[in-house]
C-alpha positions in Angstrom: -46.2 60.8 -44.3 -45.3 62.5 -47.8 -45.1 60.7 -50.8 -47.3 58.0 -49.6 -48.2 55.9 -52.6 -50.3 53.5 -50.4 -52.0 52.3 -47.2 -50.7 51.7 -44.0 -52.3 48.5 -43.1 -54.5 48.5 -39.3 -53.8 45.0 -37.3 -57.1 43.7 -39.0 -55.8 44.6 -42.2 -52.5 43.0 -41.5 -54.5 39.7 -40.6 -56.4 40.3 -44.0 -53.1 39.7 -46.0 -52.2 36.9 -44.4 -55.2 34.9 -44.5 -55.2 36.0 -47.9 -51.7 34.5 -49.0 -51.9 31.7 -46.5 -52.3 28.0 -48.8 -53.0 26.6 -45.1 -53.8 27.0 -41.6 -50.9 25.3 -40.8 -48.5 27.9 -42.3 -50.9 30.3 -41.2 -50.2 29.5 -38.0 -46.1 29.1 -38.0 -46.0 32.3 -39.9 -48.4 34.7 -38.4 -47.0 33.4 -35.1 -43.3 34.1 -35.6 -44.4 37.7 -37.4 -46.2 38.4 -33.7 -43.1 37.4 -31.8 -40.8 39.4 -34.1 -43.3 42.4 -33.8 -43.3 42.2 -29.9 -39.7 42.2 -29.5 -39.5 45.3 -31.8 -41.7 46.8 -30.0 -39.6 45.8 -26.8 -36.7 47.2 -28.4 -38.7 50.7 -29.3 -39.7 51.1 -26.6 -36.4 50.7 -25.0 -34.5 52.8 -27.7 -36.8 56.0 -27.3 -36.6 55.8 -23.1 -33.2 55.9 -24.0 -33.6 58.8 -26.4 -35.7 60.9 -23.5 -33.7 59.7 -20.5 -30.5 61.0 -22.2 -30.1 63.9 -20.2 -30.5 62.5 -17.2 -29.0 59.6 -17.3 -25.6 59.1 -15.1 -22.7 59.3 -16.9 -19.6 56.6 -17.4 -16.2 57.9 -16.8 -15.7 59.9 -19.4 -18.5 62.0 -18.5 -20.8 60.8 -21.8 -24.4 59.4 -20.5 -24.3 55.7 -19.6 -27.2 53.6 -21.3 -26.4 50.6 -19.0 -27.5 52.4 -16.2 -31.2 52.7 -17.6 -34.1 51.0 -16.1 -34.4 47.4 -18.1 -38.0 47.9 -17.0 -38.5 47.4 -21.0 -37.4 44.0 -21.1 -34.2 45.1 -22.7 -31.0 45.2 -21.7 -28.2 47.6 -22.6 -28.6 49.3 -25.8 -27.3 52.6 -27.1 -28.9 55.8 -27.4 -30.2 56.5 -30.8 -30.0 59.7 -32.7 -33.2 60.2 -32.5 -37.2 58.9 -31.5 -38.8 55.7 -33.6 -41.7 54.9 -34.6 -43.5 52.5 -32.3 -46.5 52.3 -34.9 -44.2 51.7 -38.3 -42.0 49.1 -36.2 -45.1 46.8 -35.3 -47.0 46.9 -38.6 -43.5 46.1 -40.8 -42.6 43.6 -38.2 -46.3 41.9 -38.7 -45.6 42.0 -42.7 -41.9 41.6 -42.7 -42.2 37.4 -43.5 -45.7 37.3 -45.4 -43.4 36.2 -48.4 -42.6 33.2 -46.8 -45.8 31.8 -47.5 -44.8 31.8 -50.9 -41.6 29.7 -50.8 -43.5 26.5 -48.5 -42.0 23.1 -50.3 -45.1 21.6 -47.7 -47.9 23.8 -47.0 -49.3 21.5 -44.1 -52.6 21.0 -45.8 -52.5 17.5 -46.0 -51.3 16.8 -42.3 -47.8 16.4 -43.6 -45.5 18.9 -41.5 -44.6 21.8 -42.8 -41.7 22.4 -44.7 -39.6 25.5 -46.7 -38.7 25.1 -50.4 -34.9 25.5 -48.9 -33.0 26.8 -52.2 -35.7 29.1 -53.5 -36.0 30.3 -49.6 -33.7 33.8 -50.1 -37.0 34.8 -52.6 -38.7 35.6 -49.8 -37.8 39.0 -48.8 -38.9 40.2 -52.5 -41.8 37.6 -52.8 -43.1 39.4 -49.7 -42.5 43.4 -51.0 -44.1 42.2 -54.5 -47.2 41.0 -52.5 -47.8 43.7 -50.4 -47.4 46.9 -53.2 -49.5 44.4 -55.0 -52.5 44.6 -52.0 -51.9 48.2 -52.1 -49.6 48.3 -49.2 -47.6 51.6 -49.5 -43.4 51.0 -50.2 -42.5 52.0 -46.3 -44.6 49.1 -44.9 -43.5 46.5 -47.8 -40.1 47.3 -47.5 -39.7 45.7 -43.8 -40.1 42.6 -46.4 -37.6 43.7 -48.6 -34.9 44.7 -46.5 -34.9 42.1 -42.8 -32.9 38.9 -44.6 -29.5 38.1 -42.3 -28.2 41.4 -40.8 -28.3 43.3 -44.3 -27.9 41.5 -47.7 -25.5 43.9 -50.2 -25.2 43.0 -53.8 -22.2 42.1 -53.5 -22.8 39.1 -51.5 -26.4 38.3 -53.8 -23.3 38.4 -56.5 -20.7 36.6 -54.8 -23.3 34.0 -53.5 -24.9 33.7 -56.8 -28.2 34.1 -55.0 -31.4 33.9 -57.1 -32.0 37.4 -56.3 -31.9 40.6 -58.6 -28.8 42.2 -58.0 -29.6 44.9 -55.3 -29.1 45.7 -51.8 -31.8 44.4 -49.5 -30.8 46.1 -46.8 -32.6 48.3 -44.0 -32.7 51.9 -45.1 -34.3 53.5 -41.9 -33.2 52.2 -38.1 -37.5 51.0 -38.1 -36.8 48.8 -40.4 -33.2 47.8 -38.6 -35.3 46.8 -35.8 -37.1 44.4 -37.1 -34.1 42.9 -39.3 -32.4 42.2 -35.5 -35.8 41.2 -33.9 -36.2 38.8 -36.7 -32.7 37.2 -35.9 -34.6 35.9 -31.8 -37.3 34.0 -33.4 -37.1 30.7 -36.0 -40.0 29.5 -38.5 -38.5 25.8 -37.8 -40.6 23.1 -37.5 -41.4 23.2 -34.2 -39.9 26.6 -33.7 -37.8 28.5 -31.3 -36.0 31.7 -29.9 -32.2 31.6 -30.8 -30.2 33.7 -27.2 -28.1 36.5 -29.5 -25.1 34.1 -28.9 -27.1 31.6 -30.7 -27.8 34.1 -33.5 -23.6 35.1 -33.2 -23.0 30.8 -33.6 -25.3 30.9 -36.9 -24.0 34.0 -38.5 -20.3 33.0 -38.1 -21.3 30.1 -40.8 -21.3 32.9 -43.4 -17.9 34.7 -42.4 -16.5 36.9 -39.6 -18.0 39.8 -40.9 -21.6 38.5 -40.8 -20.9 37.6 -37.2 -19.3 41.0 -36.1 -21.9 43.3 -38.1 -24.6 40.9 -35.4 -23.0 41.6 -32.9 -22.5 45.4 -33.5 -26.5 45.4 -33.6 -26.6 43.6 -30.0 -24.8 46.2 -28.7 -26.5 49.1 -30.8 -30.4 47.6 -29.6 -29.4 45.7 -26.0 -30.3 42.3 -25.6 -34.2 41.1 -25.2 -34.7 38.5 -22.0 -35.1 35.9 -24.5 -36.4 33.0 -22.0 -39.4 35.0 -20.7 -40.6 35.4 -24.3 -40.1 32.3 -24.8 -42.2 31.0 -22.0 -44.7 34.0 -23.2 -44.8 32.0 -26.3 -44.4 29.1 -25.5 -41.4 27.6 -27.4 -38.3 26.5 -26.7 -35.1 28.5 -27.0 -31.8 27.3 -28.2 
């Protein structure tokens, strides 16, 4: 990769910098967990994308003769989806998905160390994002992996709406600059770090992102359509949590 200022973490490395910034095993735990979901169903979602990409040709067309993407094989665990412009990196997706919340560690009110459950410092939450980028170029990490940190919070945050929402936040746009990082931004948006947590059905997701506007709500569900829907119950029961 040119201009590569850093490293590209391997999975133990990736476990290295959690342990690392973990103040618990608790959050340890919740954390690293939820950054494996999120990681698998990027890679679900890949996966999915680039059969897509290669099946393109040969897929049967709709009725205006353009290839239809329903008709793929959800063999993937995805379903629906649209083809993308071009192939993604399977490799990129499940490293930045394994890194994208390692900030959070940073913003626990509770860190579970003292049997008390675990809790987020709500207000300073939003910090996260950047807590997590600062960390990782910190460790070394090179700016394409910490920038799945950066750039996953809600379905793109502009900054206009860090502005607007007076958000503790340098004003900036934290939002994804290449569809890897995209991925992982929507994967995120399945899986909750509550206390216990849970998978959210992309309705779910639709229900929460309404609270901050139409928009919010609409720009979701233009990514459901763009990535297909994971089968969020049997990742659920993979995981075993609960889905909502």
């Amino acid at each position: 990769m040119d201009g590569m200022s850093g490293y590209v973490p391997t999975l133990a490395q990736v476990d290295e910098l959690h342990r690392k910034i973990a103040p618990s095993q608790a959050a340890y735990d919740l954390i690293h967990t939820h950054c494996v979901i999120v990681a698998t169903i990027a890679r679900e979602i890949v996966r999915h994308q680039n059969a897509l990409f290669v099946r393109r040709c040969t897929l049967p067309t709709d009725s205006s003769g353009r290839p239809d993407p329903s008709q793929a094989a959800a063999s993937d665990g995805i379903t629906g989806g649209e083809i993308p412009p071009r192939l993604l990196d399977e490799n990129l997706v499940v490293i930045g998905g394994l890194l994208h919340d390692i900030g959070t560690y940073r913003v626990l009110k509770h860190d579970g160390s003292d049997g008390e459950p675990l809790k987020f410092d709500g207000p300073h939450y939003i910090e996260h994002g950047l807590l997590g980028y600062r960390y990782l170029l910190d460790e070394g990490v090179d700016e394409s992996i910490a920038q799945f940190a950066r750039n996953h919070t809600g379905v793109g945050l502009t900054k206009d709406e860090v502005i607007r929402q007076g958000l503790p936040l340098p004003p900036a746009d934290y939002v994804p600059v290449n569809l890897e990082q995209e991925v992982v931004m929507v994967a995120d948006k399945y899986n909750s770090k509550s206390v216990p947590p849970k998978f959210l059905t992309a309705q779910s997701y639709a229900n929460k992102a309404a609270r901050f506007g139409e928009e919010n709500r609409r720009a979701w569900l233009d990514l459901v359509d763009k990535y297909g829907e994971p089968d969020i119950p049997a990742l659920a029961e993979q995981f075993h949590q609960r889905v909502v």
